[in-house]
ROROMAR-695313 format. One record per residue (C-alpha): residue in three letters; y, x, z. Coordinates in Angstrom, 1 decimal, always signed. Each point is the difference from the previous one (the first is absolute). Layout:
BEGIN
residuo_y_x_z
ala_Y_X_Z;
...
END
This chain:
BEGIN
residuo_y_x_z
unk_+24.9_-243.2_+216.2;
unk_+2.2_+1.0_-3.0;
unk_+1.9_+3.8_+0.7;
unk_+3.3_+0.8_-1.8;
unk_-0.6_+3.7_-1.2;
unk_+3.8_+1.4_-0.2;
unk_+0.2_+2.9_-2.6;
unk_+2.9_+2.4_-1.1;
unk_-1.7_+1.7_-2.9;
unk_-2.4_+2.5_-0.7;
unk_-0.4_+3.5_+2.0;
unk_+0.8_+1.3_+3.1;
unk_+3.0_+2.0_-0.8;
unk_+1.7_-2.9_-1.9;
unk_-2.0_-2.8_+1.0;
unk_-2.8_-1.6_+1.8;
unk_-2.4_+2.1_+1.8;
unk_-2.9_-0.6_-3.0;
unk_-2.7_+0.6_+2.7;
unk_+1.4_-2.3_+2.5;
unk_+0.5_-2.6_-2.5;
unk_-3.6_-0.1_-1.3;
unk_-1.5_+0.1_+3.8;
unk_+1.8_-2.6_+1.0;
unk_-0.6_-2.4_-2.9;
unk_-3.7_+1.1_+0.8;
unk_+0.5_-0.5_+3.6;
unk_+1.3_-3.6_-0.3;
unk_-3.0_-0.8_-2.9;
unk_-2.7_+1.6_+2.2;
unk_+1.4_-1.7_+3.1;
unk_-1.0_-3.5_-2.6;
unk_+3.8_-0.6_-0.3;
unk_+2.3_-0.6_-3.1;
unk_+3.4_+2.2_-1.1;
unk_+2.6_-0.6_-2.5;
unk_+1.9_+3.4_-1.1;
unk_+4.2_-0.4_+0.1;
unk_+2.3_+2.1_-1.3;
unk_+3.9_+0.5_-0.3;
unk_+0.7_+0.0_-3.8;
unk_+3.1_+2.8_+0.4;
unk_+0.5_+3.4_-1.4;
unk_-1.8_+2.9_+2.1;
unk_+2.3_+2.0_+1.4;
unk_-1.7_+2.8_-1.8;
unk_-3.1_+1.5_-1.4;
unk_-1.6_+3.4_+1.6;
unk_-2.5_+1.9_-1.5;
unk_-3.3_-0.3_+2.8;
unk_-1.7_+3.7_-0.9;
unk_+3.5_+1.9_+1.1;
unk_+2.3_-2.5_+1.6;
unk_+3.0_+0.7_-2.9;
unk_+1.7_-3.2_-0.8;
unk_-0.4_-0.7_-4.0;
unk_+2.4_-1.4_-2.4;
unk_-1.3_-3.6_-0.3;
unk_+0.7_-3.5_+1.1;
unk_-2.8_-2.3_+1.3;
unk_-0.2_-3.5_+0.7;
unk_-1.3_-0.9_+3.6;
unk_-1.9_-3.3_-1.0;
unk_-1.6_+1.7_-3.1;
unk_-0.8_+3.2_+2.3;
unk_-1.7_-2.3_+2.7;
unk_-2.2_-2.1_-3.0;
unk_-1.7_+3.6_-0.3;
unk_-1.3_-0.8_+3.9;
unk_-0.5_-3.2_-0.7;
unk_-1.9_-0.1_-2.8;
unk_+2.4_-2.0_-1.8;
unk_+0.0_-2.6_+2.5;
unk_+3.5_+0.1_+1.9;
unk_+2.4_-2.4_+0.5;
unk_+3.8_+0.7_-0.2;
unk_+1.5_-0.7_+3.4;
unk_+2.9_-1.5_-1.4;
unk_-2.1_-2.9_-1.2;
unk_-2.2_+0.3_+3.2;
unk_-0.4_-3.4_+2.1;
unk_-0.9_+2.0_+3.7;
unk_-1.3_-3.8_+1.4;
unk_-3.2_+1.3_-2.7;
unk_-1.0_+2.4_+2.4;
unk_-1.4_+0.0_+4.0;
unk_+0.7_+3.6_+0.6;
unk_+1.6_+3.1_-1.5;
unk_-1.3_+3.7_-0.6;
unk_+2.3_+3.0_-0.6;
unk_-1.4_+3.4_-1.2;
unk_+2.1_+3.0_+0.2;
unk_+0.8_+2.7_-1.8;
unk_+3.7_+1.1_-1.0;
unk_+0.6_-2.9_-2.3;
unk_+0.7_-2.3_+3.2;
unk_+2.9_+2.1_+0.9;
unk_+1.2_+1.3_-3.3;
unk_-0.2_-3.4_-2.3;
unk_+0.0_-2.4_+3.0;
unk_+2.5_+1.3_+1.7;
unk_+1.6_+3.2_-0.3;
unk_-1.0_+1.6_+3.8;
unk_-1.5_+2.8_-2.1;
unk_+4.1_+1.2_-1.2;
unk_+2.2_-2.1_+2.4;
unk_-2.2_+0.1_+3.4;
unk_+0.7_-3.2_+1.9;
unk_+3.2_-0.7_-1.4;
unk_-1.6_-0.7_-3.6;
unk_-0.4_-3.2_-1.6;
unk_-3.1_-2.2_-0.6;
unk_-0.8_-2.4_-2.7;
unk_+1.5_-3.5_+0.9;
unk_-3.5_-1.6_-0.9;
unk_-1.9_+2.5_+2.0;
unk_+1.7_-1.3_+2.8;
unk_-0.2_-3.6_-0.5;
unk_-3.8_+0.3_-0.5;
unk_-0.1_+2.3_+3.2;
unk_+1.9_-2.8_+2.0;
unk_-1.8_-3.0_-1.5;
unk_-2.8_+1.3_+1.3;
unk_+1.0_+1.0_+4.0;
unk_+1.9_-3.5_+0.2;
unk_-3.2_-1.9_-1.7;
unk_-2.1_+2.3_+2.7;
unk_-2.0_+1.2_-2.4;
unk_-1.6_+3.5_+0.5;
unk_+0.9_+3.5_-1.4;
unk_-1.7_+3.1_-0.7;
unk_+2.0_+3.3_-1.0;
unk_-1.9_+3.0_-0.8;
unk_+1.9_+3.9_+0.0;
unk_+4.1_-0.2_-0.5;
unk_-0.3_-4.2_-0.9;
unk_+1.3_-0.4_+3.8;
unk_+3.2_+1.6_-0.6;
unk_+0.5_-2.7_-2.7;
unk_-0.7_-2.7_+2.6;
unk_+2.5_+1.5_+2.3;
unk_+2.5_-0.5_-2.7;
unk_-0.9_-3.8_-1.1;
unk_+0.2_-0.3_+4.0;
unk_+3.1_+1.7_+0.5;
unk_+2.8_-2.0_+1.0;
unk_-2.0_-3.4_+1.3;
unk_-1.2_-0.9_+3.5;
unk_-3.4_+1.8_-0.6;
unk_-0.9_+3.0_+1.6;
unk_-3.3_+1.6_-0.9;
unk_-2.1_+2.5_+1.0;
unk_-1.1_+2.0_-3.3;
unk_-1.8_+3.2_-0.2;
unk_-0.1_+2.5_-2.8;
unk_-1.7_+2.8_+1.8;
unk_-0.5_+2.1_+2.7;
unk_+1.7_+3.2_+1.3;
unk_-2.9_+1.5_+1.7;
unk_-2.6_+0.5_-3.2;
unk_+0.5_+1.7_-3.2;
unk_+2.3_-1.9_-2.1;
unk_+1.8_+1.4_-3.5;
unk_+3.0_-2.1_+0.9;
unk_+2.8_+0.1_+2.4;
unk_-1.7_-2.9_+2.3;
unk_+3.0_+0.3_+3.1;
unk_+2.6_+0.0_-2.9;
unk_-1.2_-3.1_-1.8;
unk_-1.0_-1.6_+3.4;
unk_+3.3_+0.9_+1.4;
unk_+1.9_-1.9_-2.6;
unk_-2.2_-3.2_-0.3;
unk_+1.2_+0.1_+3.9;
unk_+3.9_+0.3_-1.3;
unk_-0.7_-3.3_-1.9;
unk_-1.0_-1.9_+3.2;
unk_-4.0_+0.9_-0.2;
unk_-2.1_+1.0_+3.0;
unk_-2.3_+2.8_-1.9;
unk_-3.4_+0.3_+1.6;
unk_-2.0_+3.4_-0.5;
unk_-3.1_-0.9_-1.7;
unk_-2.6_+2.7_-1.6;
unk_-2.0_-0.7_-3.0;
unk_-2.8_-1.4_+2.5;
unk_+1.9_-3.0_+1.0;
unk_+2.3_-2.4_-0.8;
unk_+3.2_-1.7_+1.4;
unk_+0.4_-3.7_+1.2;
unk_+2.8_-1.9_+0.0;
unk_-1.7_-3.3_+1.2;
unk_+3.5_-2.0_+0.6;
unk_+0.9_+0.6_-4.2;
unk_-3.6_+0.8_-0.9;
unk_+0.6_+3.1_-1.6;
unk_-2.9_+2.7_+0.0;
unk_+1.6_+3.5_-1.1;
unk_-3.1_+2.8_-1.1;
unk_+1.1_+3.4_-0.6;
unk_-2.4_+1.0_-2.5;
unk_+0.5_+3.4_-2.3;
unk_+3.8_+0.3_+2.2;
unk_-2.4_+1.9_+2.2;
unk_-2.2_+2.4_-1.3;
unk_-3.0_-1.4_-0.7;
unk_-3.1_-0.6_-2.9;
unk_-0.9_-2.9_-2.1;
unk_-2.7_-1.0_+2.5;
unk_+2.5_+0.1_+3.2;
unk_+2.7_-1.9_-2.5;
unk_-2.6_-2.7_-0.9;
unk_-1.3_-0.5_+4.1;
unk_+4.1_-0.1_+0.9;
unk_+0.3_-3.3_-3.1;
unk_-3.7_-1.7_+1.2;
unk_+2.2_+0.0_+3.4;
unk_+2.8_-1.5_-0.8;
unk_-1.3_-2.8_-2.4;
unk_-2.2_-0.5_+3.3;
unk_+3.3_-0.2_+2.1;
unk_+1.7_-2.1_-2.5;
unk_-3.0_-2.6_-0.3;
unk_+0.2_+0.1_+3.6;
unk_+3.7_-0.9_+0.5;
unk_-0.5_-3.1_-3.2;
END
């Protein structure tokens, strides 16, 4: 099975979730499976500095941000045929709401990119499983948002430690016409009807080795569903 590996650059604060990229490409390569990394080539909406969260004076490019996960070896989506893949992996990090869409400034109501969509959709009407890690659900929520599909998506869980406002982003993927399911970094969500498996991953609080055991579940859920 080939896996589509959806990136948004390169750090948490700005980008992809660096740890939950890497896991997952080692998740899908231990698990005898393929990937191909994808990324937007677009402007990040800006650049923070990851020792002391300040935002710095710079301009990045997203598809040139991602290549540093990738090794190089990233497509841009633009030029991106999604009938190449069988499945497709998300990793968070603040990237998916900040250069994807712009849930991380605008809540809801923001935008998303116009191919981000059309690759989410190709997939759900082609039946073709999804995994999103961390915030990547609220970005599904918005490629979803006005169609016939309803999901059920998970970022987190109210009742464990989490460093993020789980009710608040839960609460809003609801206002978009998702069914939010309360998930801990122990398990993972279903949505069999879409095939969509949401983990929450470092939304909660949690170590590498609970972060790594949440992505080995969900590519198992996702193989399951293809």
């Amino acid at each position: 099975m080939k896996i589509g590996v959806l990136l948004h650059g390169s750090g948490v604060y700005d980008g992809t979730e660096i740890h939950e990229a890497v896991l997952s490409l080692l998740a899908i390569a231990e698990a005898g499976h393929e990937y191909q990394c994808i990324a937007p080539n677009v402007k990040q909406h800006h650049v923070v500095n990851h020792l002391d969260g300040s935002e710095m004076d710079q301009e990045r490019n997203v598809l040139i941000e991602s290549a540093r996960i990738a090794r190089g070896e990233v497509m841009d989506l633009a030029d991106f045929d999604p009938s190449e893949i069988d499945a497709l992996f998300m990793p968070g990090g603040f990237g998916t709401a900040k250069n994807l869409t712009k849930w991380a400034f605008e809540g809801p109501e923001g935008s998303i990119l116009p191919e981000v969509k059309a690759l989410v959709l190709n997939m759900i009407e082609n039946q073709k499983p999804i995994a999103a890690l961390c915030m990547s659900p609220t970005t599904l929520a918005k490629a979803l948002e006005g169609t016939h599909y309803h999901a059920h998506l998970s970022v987190g869980s109210t009742v464990e430690a989490s460093p993020y406002d789980i009710a608040a982003i839960s609460g809003g993927m609801e206002s978009i016409g998702v069914e939010a399911q309360s998930k801990t970094v122990d398990e993972v969500s279903v949505d069999t009807e879409l095939k969509i498996v949401c983990a929450p991953c470092y939304m909660m609080e949690a170590s590498i080795l609970e972060v790594r055991a949440n992505i080995q579940q969900a590519l198992a859920a996702l193989i399951e569903l293809a």
